[in-house]
FIFI-301335 format. One record per residue (C-alpha): x, y, z. Coordinates in pm, 1 decimal. Example, Ala and Ser with C-alpha at 12.3 -4.5 7.8 and 13.67 -1.06 7.14 Angstrom:
<rs>
R       px       py       pz
R   1230.0   -450.0    780.0
R   1367.0   -106.0    714.0
</rs>
This chain:
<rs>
R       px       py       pz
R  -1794.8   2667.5  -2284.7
R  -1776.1   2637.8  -1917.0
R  -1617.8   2607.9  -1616.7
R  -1421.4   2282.4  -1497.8
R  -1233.1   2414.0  -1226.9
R  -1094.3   2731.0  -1006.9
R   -812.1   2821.8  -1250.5
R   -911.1   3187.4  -1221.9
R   -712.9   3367.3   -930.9
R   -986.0   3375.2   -629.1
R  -1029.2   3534.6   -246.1
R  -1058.8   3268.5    -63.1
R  -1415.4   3153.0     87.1
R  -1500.0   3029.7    441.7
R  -1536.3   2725.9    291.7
R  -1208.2   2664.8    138.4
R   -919.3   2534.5    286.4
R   -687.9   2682.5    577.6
R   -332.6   2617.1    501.4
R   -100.6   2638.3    786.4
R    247.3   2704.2    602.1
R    340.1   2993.2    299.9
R    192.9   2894.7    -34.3
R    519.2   2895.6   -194.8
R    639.9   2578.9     78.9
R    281.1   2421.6     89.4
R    277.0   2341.2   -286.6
R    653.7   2247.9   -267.0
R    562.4   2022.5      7.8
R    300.7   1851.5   -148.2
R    475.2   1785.7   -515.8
R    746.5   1611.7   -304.0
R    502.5   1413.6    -50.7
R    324.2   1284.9   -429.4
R    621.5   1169.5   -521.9
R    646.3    912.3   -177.8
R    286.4    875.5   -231.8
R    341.6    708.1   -551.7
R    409.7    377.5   -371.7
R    124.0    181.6   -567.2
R     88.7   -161.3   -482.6
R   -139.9   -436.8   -289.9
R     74.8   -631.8   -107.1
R     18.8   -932.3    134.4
R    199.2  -1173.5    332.5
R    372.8  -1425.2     88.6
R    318.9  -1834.5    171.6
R    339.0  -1974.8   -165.7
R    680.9  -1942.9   -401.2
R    728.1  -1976.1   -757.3
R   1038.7  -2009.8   -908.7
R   1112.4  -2006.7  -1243.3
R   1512.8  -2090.0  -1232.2
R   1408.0  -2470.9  -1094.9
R   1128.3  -2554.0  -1322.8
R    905.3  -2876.0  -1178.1
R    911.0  -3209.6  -1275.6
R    782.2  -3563.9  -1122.4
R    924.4  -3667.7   -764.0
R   1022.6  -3276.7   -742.7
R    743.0  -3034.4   -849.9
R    637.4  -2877.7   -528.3
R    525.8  -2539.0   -443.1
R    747.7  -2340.9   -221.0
R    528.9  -2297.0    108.3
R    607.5  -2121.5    398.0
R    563.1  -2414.9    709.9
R    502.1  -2325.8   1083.2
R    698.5  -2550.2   1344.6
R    612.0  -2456.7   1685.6
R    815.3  -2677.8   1958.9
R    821.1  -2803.2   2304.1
R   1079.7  -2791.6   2523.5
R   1075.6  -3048.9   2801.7
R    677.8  -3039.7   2717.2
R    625.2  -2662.0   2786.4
R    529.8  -2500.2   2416.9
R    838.5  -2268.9   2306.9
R    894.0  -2066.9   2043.5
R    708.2  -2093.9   1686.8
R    948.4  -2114.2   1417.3
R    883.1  -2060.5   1023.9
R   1058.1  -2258.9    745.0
R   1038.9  -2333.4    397.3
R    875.6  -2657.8    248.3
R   1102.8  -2822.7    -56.9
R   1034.7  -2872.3   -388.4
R   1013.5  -3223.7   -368.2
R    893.5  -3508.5    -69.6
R    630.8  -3553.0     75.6
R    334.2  -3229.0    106.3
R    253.1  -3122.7    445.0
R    -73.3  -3095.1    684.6
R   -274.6  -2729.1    616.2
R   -464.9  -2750.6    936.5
R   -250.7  -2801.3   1283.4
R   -481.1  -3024.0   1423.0
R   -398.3  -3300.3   1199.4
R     -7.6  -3252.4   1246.8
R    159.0  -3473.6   1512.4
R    380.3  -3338.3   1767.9
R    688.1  -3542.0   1714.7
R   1028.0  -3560.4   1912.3
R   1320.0  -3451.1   1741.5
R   1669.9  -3576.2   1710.9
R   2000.9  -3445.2   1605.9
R   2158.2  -3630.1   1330.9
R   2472.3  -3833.6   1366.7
R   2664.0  -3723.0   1143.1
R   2524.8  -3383.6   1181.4
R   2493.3  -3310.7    784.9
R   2383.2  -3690.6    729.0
R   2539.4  -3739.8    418.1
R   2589.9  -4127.3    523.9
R   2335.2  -4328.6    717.7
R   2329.5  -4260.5   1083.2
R   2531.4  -4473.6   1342.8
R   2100.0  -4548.4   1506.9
R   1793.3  -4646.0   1327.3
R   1486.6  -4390.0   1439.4
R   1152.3  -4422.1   1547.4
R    979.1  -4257.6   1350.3
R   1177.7  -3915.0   1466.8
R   1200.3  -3598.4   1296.6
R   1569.2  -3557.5   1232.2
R   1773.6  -3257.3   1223.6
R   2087.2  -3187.3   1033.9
R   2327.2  -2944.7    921.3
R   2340.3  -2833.4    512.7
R   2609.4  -3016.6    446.2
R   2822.3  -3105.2    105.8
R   2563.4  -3360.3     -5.3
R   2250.1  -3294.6   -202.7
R   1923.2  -3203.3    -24.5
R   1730.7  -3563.6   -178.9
R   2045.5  -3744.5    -65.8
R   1995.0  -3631.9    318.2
R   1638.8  -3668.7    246.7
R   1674.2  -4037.9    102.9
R   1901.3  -4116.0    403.4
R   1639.9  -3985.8    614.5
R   1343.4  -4170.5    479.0
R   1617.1  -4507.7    532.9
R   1694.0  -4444.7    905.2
R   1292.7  -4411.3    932.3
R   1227.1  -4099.9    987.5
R    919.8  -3911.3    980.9
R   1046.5  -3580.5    827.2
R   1377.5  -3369.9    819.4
R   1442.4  -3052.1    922.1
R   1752.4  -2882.9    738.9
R   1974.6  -2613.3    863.2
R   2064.1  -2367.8    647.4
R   2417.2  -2192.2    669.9
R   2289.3  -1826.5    651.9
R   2001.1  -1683.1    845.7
R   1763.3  -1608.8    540.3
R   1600.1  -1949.8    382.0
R   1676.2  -2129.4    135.7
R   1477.2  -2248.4   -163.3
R   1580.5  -2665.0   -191.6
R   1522.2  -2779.1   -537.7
R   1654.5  -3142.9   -722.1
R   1946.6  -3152.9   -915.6
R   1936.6  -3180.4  -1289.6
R   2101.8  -3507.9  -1322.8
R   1931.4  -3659.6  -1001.7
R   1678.5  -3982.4  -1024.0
R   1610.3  -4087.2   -722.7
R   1378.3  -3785.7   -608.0
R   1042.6  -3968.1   -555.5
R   1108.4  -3905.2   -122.4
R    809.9  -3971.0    113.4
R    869.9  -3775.1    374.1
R    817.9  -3398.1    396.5
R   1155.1  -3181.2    392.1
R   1170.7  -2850.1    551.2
R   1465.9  -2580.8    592.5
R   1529.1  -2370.4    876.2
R   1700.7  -2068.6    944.1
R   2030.0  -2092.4   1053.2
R   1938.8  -1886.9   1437.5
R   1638.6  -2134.8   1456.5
R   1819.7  -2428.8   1383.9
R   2086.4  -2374.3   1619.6
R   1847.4  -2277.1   1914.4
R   1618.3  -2616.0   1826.0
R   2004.2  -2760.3   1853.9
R   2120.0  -2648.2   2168.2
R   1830.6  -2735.1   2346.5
R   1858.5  -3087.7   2264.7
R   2255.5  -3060.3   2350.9
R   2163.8  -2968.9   2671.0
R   1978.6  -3283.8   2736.8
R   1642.9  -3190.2   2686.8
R   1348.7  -3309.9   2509.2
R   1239.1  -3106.0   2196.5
R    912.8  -3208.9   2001.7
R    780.5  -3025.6   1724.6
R    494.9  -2989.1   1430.6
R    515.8  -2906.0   1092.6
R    222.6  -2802.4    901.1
R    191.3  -2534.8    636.4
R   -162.2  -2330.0    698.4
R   -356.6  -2185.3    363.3
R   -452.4  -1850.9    394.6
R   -840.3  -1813.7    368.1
R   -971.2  -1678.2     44.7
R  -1155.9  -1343.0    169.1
R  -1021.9  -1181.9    503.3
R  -1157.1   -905.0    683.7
R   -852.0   -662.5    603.9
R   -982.1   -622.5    273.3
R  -1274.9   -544.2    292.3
R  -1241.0   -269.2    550.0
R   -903.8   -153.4    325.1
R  -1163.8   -167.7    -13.0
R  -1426.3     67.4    235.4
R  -1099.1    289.4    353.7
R   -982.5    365.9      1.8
R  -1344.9    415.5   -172.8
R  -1449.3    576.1    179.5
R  -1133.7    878.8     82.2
R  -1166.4    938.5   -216.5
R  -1591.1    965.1   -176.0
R  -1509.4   1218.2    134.8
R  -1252.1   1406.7    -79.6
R  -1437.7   1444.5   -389.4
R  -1710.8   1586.1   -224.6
R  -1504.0   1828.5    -19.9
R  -1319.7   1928.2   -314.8
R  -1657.0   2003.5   -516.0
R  -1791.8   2168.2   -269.9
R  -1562.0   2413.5   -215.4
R  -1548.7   2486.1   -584.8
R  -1917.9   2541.2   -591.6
R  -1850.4   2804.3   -304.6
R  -1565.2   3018.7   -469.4
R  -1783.4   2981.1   -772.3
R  -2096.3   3142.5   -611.7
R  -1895.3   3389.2   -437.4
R  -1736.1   3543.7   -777.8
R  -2049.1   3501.7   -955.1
R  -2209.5   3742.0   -710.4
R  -1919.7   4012.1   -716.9
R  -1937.6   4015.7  -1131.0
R  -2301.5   4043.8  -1083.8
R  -2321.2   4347.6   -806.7
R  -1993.4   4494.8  -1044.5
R  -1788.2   4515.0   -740.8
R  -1432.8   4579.9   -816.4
R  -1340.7   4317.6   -567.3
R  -1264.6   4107.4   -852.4
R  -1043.5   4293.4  -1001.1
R   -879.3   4315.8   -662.4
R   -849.9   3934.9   -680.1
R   -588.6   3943.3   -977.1
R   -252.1   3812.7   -841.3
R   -387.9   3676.9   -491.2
R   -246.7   3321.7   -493.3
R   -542.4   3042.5   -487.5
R   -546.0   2753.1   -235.1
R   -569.9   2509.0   -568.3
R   -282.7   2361.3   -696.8
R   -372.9   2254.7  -1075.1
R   -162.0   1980.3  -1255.1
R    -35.0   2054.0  -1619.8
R     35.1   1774.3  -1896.1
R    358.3   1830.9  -1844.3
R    388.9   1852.1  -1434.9
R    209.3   1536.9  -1519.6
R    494.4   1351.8  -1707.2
R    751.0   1478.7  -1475.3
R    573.9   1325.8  -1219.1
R    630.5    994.9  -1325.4
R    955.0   1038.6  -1374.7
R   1077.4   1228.8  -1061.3
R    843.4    948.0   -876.0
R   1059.9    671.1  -1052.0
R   1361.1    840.0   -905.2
R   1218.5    880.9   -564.5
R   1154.6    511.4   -563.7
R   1499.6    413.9   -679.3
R   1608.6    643.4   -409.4
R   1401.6    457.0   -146.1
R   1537.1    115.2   -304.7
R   1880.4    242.7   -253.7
R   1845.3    399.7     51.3
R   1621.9    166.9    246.7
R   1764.4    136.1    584.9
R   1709.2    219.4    990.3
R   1790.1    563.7    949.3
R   1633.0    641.6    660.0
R   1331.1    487.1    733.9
R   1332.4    767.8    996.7
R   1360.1   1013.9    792.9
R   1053.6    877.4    570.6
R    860.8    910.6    975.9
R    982.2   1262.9   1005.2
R    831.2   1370.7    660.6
R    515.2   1110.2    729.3
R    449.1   1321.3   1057.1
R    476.8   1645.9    880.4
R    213.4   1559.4    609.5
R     -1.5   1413.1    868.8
R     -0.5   1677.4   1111.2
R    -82.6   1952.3    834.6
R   -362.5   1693.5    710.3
R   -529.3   1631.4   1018.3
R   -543.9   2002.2   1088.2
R   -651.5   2078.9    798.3
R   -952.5   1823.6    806.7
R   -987.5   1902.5   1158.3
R  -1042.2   2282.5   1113.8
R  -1266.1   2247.6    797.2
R  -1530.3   1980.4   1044.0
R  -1530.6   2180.4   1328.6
R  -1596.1   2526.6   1079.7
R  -1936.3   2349.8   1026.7
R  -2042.4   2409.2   1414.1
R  -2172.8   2713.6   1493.5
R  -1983.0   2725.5   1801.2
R  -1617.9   2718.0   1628.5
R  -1740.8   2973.2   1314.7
R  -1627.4   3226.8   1478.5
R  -1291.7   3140.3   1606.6
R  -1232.2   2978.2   1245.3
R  -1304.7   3343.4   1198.5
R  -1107.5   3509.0   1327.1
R   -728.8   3560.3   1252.2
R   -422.0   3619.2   1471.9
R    -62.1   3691.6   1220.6
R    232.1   3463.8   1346.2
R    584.2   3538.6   1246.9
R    655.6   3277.0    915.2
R    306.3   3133.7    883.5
R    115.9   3459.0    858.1
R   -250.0   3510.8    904.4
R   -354.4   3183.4   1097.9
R   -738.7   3150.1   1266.2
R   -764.3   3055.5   1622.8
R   -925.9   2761.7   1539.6
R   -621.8   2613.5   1425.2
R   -412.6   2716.8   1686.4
R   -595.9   2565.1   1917.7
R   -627.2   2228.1   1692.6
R   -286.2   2210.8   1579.0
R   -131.7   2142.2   1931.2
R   -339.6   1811.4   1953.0
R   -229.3   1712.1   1599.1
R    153.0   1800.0   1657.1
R    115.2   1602.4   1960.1
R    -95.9   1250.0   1801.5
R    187.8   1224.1   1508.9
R    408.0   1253.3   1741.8
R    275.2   1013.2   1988.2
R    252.2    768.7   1679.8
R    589.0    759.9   1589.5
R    722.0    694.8   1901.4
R    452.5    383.2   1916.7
R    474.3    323.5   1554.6
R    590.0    -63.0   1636.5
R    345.2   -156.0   1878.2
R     47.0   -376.8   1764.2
R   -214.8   -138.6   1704.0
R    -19.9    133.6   1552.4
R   -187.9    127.6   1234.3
R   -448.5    270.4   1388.3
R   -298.8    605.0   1393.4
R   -109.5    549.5   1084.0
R   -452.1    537.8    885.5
R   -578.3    793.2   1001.9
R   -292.4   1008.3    963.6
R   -313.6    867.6    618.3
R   -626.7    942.1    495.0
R   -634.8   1310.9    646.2
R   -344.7   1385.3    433.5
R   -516.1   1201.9    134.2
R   -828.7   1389.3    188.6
R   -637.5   1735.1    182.6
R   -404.2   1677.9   -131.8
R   -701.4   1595.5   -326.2
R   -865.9   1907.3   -155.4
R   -538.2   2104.5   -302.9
R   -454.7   1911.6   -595.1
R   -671.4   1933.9   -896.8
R   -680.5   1778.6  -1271.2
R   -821.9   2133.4  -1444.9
R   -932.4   1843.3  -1707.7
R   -961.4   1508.7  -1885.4
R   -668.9   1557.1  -2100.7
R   -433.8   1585.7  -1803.0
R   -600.2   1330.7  -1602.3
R   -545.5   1096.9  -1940.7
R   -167.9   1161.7  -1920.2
R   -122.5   1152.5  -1558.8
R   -301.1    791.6  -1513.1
R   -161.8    636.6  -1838.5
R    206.9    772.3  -1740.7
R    110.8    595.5  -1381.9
R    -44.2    270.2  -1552.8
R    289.9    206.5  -1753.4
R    470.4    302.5  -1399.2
R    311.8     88.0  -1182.1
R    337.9   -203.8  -1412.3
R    740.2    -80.6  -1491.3
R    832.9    -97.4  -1098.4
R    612.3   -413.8   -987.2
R    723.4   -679.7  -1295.8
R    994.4   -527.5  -1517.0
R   1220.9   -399.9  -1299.9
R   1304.9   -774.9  -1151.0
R   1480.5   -765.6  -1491.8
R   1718.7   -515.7  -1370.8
R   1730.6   -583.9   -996.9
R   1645.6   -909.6   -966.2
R   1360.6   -808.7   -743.0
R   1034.5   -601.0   -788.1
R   1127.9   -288.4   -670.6
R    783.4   -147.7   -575.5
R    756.4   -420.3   -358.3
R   1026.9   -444.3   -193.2
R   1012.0    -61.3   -112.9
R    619.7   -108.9     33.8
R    765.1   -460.3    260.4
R   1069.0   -195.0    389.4
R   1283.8   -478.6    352.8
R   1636.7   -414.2    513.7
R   1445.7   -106.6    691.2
R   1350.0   -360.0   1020.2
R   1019.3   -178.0   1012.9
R    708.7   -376.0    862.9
R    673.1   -113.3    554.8
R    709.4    237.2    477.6
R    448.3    487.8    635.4
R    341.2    617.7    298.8
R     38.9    376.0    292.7
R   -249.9    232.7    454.8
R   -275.5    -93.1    651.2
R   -479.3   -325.5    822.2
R   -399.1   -623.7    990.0
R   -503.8   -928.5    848.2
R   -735.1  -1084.7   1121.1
R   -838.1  -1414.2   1034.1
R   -493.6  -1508.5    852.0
R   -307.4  -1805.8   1044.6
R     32.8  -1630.7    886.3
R    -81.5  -1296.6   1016.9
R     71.4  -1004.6    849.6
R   -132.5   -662.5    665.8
R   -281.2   -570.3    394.0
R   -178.4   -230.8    242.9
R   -236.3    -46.1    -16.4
R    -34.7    271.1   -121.1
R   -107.1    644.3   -137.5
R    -70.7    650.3   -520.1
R   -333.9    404.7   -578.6
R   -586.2    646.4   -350.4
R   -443.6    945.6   -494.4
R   -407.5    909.9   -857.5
R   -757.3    778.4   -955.3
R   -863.8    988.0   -653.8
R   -768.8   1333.0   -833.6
R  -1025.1   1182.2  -1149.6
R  -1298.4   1090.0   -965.2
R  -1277.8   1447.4   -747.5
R  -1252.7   1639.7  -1126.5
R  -1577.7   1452.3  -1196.1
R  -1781.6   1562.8   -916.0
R  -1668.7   1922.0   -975.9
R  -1749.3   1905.7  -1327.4
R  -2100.7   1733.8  -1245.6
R  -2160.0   2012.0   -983.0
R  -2051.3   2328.2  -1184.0
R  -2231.3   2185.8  -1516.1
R  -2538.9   2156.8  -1269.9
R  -2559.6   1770.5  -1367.9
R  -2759.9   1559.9  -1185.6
R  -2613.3   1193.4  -1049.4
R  -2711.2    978.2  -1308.8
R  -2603.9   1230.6  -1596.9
R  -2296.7   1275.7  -1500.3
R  -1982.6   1140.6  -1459.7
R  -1924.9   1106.8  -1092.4
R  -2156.0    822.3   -980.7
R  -2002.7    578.4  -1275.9
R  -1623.6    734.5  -1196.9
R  -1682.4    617.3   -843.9
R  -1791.1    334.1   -877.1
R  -1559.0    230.7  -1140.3
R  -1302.3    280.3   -907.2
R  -1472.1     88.0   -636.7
R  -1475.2   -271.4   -926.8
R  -1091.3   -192.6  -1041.2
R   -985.7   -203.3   -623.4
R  -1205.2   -530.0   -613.1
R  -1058.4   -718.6   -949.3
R   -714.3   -643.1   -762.9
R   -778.5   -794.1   -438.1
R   -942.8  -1110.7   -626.3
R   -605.1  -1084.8   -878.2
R   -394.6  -1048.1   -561.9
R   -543.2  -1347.4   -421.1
R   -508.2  -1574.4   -697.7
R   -140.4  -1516.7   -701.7
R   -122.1  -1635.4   -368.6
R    -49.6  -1325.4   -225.4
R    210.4  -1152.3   -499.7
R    204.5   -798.6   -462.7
R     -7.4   -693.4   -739.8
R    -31.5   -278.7   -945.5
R   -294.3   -178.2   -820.2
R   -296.2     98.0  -1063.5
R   -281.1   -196.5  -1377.6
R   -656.0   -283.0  -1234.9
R   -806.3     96.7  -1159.6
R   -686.9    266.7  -1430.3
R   -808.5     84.1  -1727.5
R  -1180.0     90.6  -1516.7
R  -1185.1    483.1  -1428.7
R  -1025.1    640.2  -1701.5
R  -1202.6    365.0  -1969.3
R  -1546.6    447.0  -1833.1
R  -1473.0    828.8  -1852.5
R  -1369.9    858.5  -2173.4
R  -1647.0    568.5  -2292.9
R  -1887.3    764.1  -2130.6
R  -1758.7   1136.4  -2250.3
R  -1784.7    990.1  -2608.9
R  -2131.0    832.1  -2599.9
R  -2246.4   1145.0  -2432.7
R  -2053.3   1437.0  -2670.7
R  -1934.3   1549.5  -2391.2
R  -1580.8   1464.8  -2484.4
R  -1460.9   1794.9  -2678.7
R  -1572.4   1999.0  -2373.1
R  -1386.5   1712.8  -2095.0
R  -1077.2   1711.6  -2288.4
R   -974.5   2092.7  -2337.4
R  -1247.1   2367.0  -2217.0
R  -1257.3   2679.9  -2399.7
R  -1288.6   2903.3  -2060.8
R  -1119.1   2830.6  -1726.1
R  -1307.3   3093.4  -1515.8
R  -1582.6   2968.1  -1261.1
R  -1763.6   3297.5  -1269.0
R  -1914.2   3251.4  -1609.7
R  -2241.3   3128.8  -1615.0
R  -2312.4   2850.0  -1901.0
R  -2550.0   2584.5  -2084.5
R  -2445.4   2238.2  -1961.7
R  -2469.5   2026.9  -2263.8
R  -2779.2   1840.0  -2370.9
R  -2692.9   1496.1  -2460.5
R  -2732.5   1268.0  -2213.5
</rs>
């Protein structure tokens, strides 16, 4: 028998959290922002292909790589364009300083399906796609003596050049590159117009380890640390404030019965539907994805964030001494009700920085704000949101497990491409990803790019780790003994085995939640087992802070 969370109807504490909008619209709000929140999935900038369609064989057995080709215009640098290496010919430079900066030359007949009317000199030639082959331009190519081609292709996405099945002659030593079709024909008209174009082509590797992920690793641990503790804390509080009023006999607490507490608690059932109304959110976003609806997605960002970063920002400065009593002290406004004039005065200067970030949300350094409207409203739905115990947290991150893994890799079955994915790029949105996750730049990356990771993989495992700490805290547990400080750090080793999994597949987008899941939830319930603590995890007997309790003796 005891106490796992603040299921009993409460008065609120000092402590506990400020909410700035009716109860009835705040929970409402938040069900809907977890559903966009259950975006789960590391994703990174994407220089190596597989395909499965062309499978490899000698001469052609290349890895799709993304290849840089800056050029120079009448020997001033112009723009950098980005192609796509072939599977077969001849591999390219990784580093720029060994590439050579070679002129290039239009090829006569543009789509050089016959040898060219001039022998080159040691050129890089550029034609059109043509009705020939790619190895038959290629082998003409390598003939007239040049050092590489450069393809056009017909359509402004790239193209994947593989061999034909019934080709032989594929063993090609020089390398073969396509271009876009708008890069191709500016590279094109310049040389029409009589100047002299010179390009490189090399194809950089992306380091092993960058900076972005280890800052993104701290971010996400960082959150959920911050929120459990928050969230435990103000448990503790309510708890100690009811235990007093049964003890004095007040009839306060009777008072107390139907008052509507700041905690929303998650049922087995709220749990599956999650999962499901999340899959149709994400279908949604699949569907939907597009300029104006990727405004919309700002619009709802912006309303998270601002009640987020209030929230957190009224709950900090409550610690001074100096704001106690204006977080004190209550003024009723028409709609929102009783609202302190602490967070009057802060919400003005959170209205105003979402706002001010979505009108900047393309410039370079953007994510900034983005992160931290992030994690504020991370940190307050796990201050809101609560797992009353293990059993529900069992359902909710198994349903989430099979959910990540459905979106990432099975559903390329159905739509031909992995719709989590797609959905965290924003592809077809013209915005680099949906605001529903955090981001970094990735520093020391020659293709540039972010790394992100989404709400749901903060969130999810977040809500387990923040039950632990309360159940620690109210079972007066010390760190070691309880279930917290392995929880944690759990977490922390699934987040690392993804970004090590994410590298090794050369930057797929990887579930994050396939990783942390297995970790936190396995060591819980190892842990609950080994320690007979399990029965009293799974399904407690009473639900009510106030009553006072033996926390169980085997450690």
């Amino acid at each position: 028998m005891f106490p796992t969370d603040l299921l009993c109807n409460a008065r609120k504490s000092s402590s506990s959290i400020e909410v700035m909008f009716p109860c009835l619209f705040l929970y409402s709000f938040l069900y809907i922002f977890l559903f966009f929140m259950a975006l789960s999935a590391l994703v990174a900038t994407n220089i190596v292909h597989h395909d499965d369609v062309a499978p490899k064989r000698p001469g052609c057995d290349n890895n799709f790589v993304l290849v840089k080709v800056p050029a120079w215009v009448d020997g001033v640098e112009d723009i950098e364009y980005v192609g796509v290496g072939a599977r077969f010919g001849l591999t390219l430079e990784s580093k720029e300083k060994h590439a050579n900066k070679t002129r290039l030359v239009l090829a006569d007949p543009p789509d050089l399906c016959r040898p060219p009317k001039y022998k080159l000199n040691r050129d890089v030639i550029l034609v059109h796609r043509g009705n020939c082959s790619f190895t038959t331009k290629s082998n003409i190519a390598e003939e007239a003596n040049a050092s590489a081609i450069l393809i056009i292709n017909n359509r402004t996405e790239l193209f994947k050049m593989v061999c034909e099945a019934n080709e032989t002659d594929v063993s090609i030593g020089i390398p073969a590159v396509m271009l876009p079709q708008d890069a191709g024909a500016s590279l094109e008209n310049y040389i029409k117009n009589s100047s002299t174009v010179s390009v490189q082509l090399y194809s950089p590797q992306r380091p092993l380890v960058d900076v972005a992920e280890v800052f993104l690793w701290l971010m996400a641990v960082g959150t959920i640390l911050g929120a459990s503790y928050w969230s435990a804390w103000s448990a503790r509080e309510v708890a100690i404030e009811q235990d007093k009023l049964l003890k004095d006999g007040s009839d306060d607490i009777m008072q107390t019965e139907g008052v509507t507490s700041s905690v929303v608690n998650i049922n087995t059932t709220s749990a599956i539907l999650f999962v499901v109304i999340a899959s149709c959110f994400l279908v949604m976003l699949y569907k939907l994805m597009s300029l104006w609806f990727m405004d919309v997605l700002v619009v709802l960002f912006c309303i998270g964030g601002i009640e987020g970063l209030q929230t957190c920002l009224v709950a900090l400065l409550s610690c001074f001494r100096c704001f106690q009593h204006a977080g004190e002290s209550f003024i009723k406004v028409p709609f929102f009700g009783a609202v302190s004039f602490l967070t009057l005065a802060v919400s003005p200067f959170c209205v105003a920085f979402a706002v001010v970030w979505a009108v900047y949300r393309r410039v370079s350094f953007a994510w900034i704000g983005q992160d931290i409207l992030g994690i504020a409203l991370i940190v307050t739905v796990l201050q809101i949101v609560h797992i009353p115990n293990l059993k529900v947290g069992t359902v909710l991150l198994s349903c989430a497990f099979l959910y990540d893994i459905f979106w990432v890799f099975v559903s390329k079955l159905w739509f031909k491409e992995s719709v989590m994915i797609v959905v965290a790029r924003g592809d077809r949105s013209g915005e680099d990803g949906i605001p529903m996750l955090l981001k970094i730049p990735r520093m020391f990356d020659p293709w540039g790019g972010y790394s992100i990771i989404g709400f749901g993989d903060i969130i999810l495992p977040g809500l387990l780790v923040a039950f632990a700490l309360r159940y620690d805290w109210l079972t007066k547990k010390n760190l070691r003994a309880g279930y917290f400080l392995w929880a944690m750090t759990a977490y922390g080793l699934g987040l690392l085995i993804t970004y090590i999994a994410l590298n090794m597949m050369d930057g797929h987008g990887q579930p994050a939640l396939l990783y942390i899941v297995p970790f936190t939830l396995g060591t819980f319930l190892t842990l609950g087992k080994k320690r007979g603590d399990l029965k009293a995890l799974w399904a407690p007997e009473r639900l009510c802070p106030h009553v006072q309790f033996q926390p169980s003796q085997s450690q």
